[in-house]
Structure formats: C-alpha cells, structure tokens
C-alpha positions in Angstrom: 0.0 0.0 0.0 2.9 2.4 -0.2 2.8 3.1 3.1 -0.3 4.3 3.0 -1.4 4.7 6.9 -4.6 5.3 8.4 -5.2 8.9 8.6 -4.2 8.7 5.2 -6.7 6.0 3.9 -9.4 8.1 6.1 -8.4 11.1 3.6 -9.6 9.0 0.4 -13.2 8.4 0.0 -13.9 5.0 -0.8 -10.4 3.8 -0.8 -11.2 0.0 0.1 -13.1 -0.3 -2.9 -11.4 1.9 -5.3 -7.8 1.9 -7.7 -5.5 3.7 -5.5 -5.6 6.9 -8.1 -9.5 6.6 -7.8 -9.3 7.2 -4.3 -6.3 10.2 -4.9 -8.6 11.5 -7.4 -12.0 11.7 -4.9 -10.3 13.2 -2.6 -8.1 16.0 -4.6 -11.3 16.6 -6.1 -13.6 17.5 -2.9 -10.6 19.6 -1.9 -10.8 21.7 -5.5 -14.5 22.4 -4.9 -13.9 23.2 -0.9 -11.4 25.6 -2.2 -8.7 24.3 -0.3 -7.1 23.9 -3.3 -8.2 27.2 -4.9 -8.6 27.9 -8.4 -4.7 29.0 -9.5 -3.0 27.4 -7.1 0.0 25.0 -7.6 0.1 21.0 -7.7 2.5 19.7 -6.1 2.8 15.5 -7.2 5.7 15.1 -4.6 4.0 17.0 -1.8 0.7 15.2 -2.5 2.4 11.5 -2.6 3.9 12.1 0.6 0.4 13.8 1.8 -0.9 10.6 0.9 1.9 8.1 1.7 1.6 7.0 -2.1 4.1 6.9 -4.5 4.0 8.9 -7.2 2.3 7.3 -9.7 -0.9 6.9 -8.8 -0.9 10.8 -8.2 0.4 11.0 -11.4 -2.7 9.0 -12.5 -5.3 11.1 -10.6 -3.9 14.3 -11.9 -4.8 12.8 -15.8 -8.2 12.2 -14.3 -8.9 15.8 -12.9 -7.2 17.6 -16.3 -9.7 15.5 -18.3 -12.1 16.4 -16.5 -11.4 20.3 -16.7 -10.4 20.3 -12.9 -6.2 21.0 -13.0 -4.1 22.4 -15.9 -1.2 20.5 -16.8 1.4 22.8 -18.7 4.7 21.2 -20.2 7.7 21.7 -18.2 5.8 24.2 -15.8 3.8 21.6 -13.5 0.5 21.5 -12.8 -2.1 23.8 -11.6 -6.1 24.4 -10.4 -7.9 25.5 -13.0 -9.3 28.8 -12.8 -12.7 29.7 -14.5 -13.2 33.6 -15.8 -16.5 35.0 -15.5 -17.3 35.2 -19.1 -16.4 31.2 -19.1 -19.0 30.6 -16.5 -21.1 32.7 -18.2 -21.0 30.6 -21.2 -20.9 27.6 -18.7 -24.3 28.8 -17.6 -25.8 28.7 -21.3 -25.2 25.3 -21.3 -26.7 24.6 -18.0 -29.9 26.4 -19.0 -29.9 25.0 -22.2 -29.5 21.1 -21.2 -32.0 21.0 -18.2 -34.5 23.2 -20.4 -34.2 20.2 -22.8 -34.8 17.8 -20.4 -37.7 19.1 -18.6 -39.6 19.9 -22.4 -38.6 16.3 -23.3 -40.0 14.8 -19.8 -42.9 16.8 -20.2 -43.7 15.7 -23.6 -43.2 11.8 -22.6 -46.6 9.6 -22.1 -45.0 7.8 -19.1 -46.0 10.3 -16.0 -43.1 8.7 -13.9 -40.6 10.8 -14.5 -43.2 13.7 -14.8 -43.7 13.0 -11.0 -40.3 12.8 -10.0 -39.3 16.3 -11.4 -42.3 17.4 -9.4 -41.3 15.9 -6.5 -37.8 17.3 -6.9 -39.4 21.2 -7.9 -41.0 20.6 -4.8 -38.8 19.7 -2.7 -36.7 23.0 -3.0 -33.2 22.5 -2.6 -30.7 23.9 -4.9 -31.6 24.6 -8.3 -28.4 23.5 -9.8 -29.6 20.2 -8.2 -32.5 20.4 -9.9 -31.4 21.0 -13.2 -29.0 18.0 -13.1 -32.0 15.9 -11.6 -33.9 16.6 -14.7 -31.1 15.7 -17.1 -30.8 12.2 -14.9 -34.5 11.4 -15.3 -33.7 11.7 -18.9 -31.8 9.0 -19.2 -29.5 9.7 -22.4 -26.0 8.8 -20.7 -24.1 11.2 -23.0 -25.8 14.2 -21.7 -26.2 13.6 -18.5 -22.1 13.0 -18.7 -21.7 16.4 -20.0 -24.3 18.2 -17.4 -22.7 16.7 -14.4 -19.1 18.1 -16.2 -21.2 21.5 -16.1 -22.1 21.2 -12.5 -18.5 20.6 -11.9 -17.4 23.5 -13.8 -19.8 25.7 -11.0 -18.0 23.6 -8.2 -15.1 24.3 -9.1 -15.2 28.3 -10.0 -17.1 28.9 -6.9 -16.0 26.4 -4.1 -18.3 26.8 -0.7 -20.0 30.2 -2.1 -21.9 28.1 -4.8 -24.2 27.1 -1.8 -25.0 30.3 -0.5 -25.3 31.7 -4.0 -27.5 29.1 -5.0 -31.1 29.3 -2.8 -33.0 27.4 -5.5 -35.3 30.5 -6.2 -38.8 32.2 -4.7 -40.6 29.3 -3.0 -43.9 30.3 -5.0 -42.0 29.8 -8.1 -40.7 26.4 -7.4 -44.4 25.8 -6.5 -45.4 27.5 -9.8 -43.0 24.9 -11.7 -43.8 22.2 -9.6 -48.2 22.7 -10.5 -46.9 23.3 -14.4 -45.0 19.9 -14.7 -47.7 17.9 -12.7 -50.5 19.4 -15.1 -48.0 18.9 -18.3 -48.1 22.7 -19.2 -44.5 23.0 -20.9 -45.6 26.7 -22.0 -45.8 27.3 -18.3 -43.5 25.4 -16.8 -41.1 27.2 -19.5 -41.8 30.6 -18.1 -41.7 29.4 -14.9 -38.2 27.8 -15.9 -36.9 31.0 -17.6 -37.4 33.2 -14.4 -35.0 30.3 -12.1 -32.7 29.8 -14.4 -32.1 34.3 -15.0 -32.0 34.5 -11.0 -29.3 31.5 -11.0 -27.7 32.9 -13.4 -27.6 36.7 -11.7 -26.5 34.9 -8.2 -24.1 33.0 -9.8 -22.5 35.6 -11.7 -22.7 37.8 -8.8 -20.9 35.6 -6.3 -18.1 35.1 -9.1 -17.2 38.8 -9.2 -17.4 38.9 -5.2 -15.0 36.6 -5.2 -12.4 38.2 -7.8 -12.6 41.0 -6.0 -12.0 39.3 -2.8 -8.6 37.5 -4.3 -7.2 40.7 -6.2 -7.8 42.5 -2.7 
C-alpha cells in the first residue's frame, strides 16, 4: 500500500473499494471544490504522494483524471495547476446549463409515461438547490451522453465557486418552485417554461454575482 497509513486511507473516500488513483482523485477533487485547493494554485505530485503516503504514480494517474475532467491544468515543463474559470467562461458555462436542463424538462414533459413527470415534481418541490434540480432533470432523462456532459457542467460551478456556490445558489422564490412544480404535474410545458426561464435568470444573476465577489475578494 505504499505506506499508505490510516489517517491517510481516512483522507480517500472510498479507498477499500477503489484503484489507488481513484481514491487520490475523490479526494483531490472535494478539496478543488472546498477551495482548499483554490482555483490558481500549484500541484504539487511530490508534496501530494507524501500527503498521501503514495508513490508517485498513482498521483500521477489522478492528476490525468482531474485535467480531463477540466479540474487541473497541466502545462509542459511548468507543472500543474487548479484551474481557474473567468466569468465570461462561466457565463458561457451557464448557457449550457440552461440549455440542457431546459431540454430535459420539455422532453420529460412531452413523454406519455407520468413517472418521470412525477419525480421532477417531487424534486421542484422539494426545494433545494436549483443546480440540483437541473442536473435531476437531465438524470430522469436518461441519455448517458448528456447527463455526462451536465454533471461536467455542475463541476465547472464547483469548481469556480467552491463553498459560495451554496449560498449563492437558494433554489429561487418558493412560490415559483411551487409554480414549476403545478406546471410539470399538469403537463403545461408553456408554463413550466416561463416558470423555468425566471429560475434559471435569478441563477444565473446569483451566480454571476458571487463570481465577481470573489475576484474582487482575491485581487484585494
């Protein structure tokens, strides 16, 4: 186990069932989105092997898995790094997001089958973050590919706004989540789109808003 010693095993989430780099690459990732490893900041393989009692290698691996997923920047010769997301990336981020879960919730709508109809209305419901939402939609879809590429989105939030992502993110006006929740139960997509269209502009304007705060925050 390279050492590997039981604080450090505590440190990787799931370890006994996991590759060694899977459980490296759980827990470097929970640390990007608490911002413990901040967007920008250095990766240190050596540091993190020993962090870990690991050797180097399955760091090495866990590193590849974070770059593909958008997570770290690897630049040749210069090491590695956090990646750090500009506003006008999450911005375009955000397009994405909106445009994915508005698919989903006009294709769930449109289906025959009133399971998944009553799920989404269970989850408008049930209030909660409306990132969560969004992502619960594209789930109940069931097309792998895209749910794939949503959670990547979700990640992209994560990772740009560590801990502030729950406080930006209050899942909207309680009457409108009830709003959404009576348009998909009643199969009203015209509704449930306008409905939709309001969340998805005040995510969007919290989001944004907690991005800059935190810019401003680092430059100061």
């Amino acid at each position: 186990m390279c050492g590997l010693n039981r604080q450090m095993a505590a440190d990787l989430p799931g370890f006994g069932g996991q590759a060694l780099y899977e459980g490296v690459a759980d827990s470097l990732r929970e640390r990007i989105f608490a911002h413990r490893l901040p967007p920008g900041s250095p990766v240190d393989e050596v540091a993190l092997a020993r962090h870990y009692g690991v050797s180097r290698t399955p760091v090495r691996e866990a590193v590849k898995v974070l770059a593909s997923e958008g997570l770290l920047e690897v630049v040749p010769y210069r090491g590695c790094r956090v990646a750090r997301i500009a506003s006008d990336d999450l911005g375009a981020a955000l397009d994405v997001v909106e445009l994915i879960a508005r698919h989903a919730l006009l294709r769930l709508l449109g289906q025959a089958e009133v399971s998944g109809r009553m799920r989404l209305s269970q989850a408008a419901a049930a209030g909660g973050s409306w990132a969560g939402f969004c992502q619960i939609a594209v789930e109940l879809l069931a097309q792998p590919p895209l749910a794939a590429v949503s959670r990547n989105l979700h990640q992209q939030l994560r990772l740009c706004l560590g801990p502030a992502l729950a406080f930006a993110d209050r899942g909207g006006a309680p009457t409108q989540r009830a709003a959404l929740c009576q348009a998909i139960e009643q199969a009203d997509p015209a509704a449930a789109l306008a409905v939709y269209r309001g969340l998805a502009a005040d995510f969007r304007a919290s989001l944004l808003g907690a991005c800059n705060e935190l810019s401003v925050s680092v430059a100061g």
